[in-house]
C-alpha positions in Angstrom: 114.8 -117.0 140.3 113.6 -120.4 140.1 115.6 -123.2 138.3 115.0 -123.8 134.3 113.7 -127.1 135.1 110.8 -125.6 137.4 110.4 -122.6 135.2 109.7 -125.2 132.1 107.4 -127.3 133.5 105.2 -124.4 135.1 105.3 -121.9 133.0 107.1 -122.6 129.3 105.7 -126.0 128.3 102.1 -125.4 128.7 102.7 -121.8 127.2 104.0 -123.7 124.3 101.8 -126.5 123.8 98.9 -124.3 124.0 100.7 -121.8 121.5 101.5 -125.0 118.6 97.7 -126.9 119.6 99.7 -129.4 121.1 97.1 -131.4 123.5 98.9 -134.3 125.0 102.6 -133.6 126.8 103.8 -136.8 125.9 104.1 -134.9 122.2 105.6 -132.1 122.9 109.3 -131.8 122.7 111.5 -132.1 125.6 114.6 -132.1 126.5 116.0 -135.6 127.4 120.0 -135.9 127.4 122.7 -133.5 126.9 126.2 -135.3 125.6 129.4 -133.7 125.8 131.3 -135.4 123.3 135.6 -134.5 123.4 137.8 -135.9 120.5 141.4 -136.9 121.5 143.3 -137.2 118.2 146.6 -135.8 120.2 146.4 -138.3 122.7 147.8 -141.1 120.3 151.3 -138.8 120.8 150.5 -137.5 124.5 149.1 -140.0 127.3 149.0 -137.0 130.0 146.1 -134.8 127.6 143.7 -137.7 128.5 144.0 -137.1 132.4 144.2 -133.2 131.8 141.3 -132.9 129.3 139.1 -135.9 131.8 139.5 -133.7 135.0 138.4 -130.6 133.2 135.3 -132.6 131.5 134.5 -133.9 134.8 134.4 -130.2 136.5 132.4 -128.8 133.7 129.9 -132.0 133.5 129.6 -132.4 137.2 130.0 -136.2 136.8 132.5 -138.8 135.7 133.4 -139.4 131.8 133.4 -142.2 130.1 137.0 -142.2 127.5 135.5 -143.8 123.9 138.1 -146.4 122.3 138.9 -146.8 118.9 137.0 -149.9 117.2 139.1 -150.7 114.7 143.2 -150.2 113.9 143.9 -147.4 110.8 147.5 -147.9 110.6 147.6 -144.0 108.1 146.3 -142.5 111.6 148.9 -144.7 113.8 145.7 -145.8 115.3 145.4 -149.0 117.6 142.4 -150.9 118.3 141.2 -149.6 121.7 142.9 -146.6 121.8 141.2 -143.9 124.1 140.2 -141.3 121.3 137.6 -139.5 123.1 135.9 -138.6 126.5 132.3 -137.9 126.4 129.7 -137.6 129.2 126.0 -137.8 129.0 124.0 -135.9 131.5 120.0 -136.2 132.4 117.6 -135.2 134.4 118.5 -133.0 136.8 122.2 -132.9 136.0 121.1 -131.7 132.4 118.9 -128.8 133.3 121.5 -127.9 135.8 123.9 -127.4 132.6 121.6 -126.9 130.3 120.8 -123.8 132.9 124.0 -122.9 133.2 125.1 -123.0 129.0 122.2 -120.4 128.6 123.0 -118.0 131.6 126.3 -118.5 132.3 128.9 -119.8 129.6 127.2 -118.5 126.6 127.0 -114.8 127.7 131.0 -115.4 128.5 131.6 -116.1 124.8 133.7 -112.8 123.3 131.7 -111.1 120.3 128.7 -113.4 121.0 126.0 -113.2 118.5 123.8 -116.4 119.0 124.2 -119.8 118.5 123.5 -121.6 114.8 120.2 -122.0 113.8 121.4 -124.7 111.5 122.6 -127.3 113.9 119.6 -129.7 113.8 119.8 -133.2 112.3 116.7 -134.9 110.7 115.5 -136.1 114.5 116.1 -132.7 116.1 118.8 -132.9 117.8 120.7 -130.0 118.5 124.5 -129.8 118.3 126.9 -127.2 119.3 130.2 -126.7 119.0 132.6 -124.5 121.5 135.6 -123.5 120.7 137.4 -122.9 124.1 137.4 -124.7 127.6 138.0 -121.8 129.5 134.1 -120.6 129.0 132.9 -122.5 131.9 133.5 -120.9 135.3 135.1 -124.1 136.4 138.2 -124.3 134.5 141.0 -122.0 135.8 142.4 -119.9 132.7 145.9 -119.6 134.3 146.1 -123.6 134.1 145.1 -124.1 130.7 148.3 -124.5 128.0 146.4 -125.9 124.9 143.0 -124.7 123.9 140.5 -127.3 123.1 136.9 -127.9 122.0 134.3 -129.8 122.2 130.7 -130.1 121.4 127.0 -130.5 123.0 124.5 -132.6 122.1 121.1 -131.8 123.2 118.4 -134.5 122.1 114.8 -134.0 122.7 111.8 -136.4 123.1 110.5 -135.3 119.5 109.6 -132.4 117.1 110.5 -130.6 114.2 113.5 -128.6 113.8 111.0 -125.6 113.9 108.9 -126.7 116.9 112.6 -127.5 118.6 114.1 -124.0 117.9 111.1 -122.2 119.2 111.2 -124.1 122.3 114.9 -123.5 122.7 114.3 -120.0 121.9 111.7 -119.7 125.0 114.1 -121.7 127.6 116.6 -118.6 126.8 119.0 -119.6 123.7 119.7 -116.6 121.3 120.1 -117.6 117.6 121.9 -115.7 115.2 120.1 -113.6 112.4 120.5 -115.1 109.3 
């Protein structure tokens, strides 16, 4: 089977463009980053969660993560001014079709009771964002090692479109949406 990336620009984008009357590419709507964003509330309490949760970002974004500080001290939250709060990791080119790839055929399909994905989760630009629930859906992490489930969400941002041009092309690379 070739990879999504080949298997858009060959076959799915043209289909597309010439199914919306879409006659330049550089208007169509393509994929452009995905973020994996990780809040780290507990790690105010817990210093070892931010090595932990960072190794198992890494393995499922297949490149380092960058931790997100705090900006500003919120002394109600016991919150310090450069505190690591987060880890997040942007992917692109190839590194995002690769999980962009491996979301729809591989992670997604893993999900117990799965009945799509939201077909709500677009902002006013198009962006997409999901949330998931569990770590241990990608094949990388080790489900013996994990003590503490934890989420995260995905970010997929596209070049532009409407939230209706967006969910069709989304529904041709191979996402399911839930009936509503």
């Amino acid at each position: 089977m070739k990879p999504l990336k080949e298997r858009f620009e060959k076959e799915i984008l043209p289909k597309f463009m010439a199914d919306h009357g879409i006659k330049n590419i550089m208007a169509a709507p393509v994929p452009k980053k995905v973020v994996i964003n990780m809040g780290l509330g507990e790690a105010l309490k817990d210093k070892g969660v931010i090595e932990t949760y960072t190794k198992d970002l890494e393995a499922i974004a297949g490149q380092k993560v960058v931790q997100t500080r705090a900006k500003k001290s919120i002394a109600d939250f016991s919150l310090q001014k450069g505190a690591v709060i987060g880890l997040k990791a942007t992917l692109r080119h190839d590194k995002m079709w690769h999980f962009i790839d491996k979301l729809i055929n591989i992670v997604l399909p893993r999900v117990k009771d799965f009945r799509g994905i939201s077909a709500t989760s677009f902002d006013a630009a198009g962006t997409y964002t999901l949330g998931v629930t569990e770590l241990v859906i990608f094949p990388e992490i080790d489900a013996t090692k994990v003590v503490k489930t934890k989420g995260f969400a995905i970010t997929i941002n596209f070049s532009n479109g409407t939230r209706e041009l967006i969910s069709d092309l989304m529904r041709r690379l191979g996402f399911i949406f839930k009936e509503q």
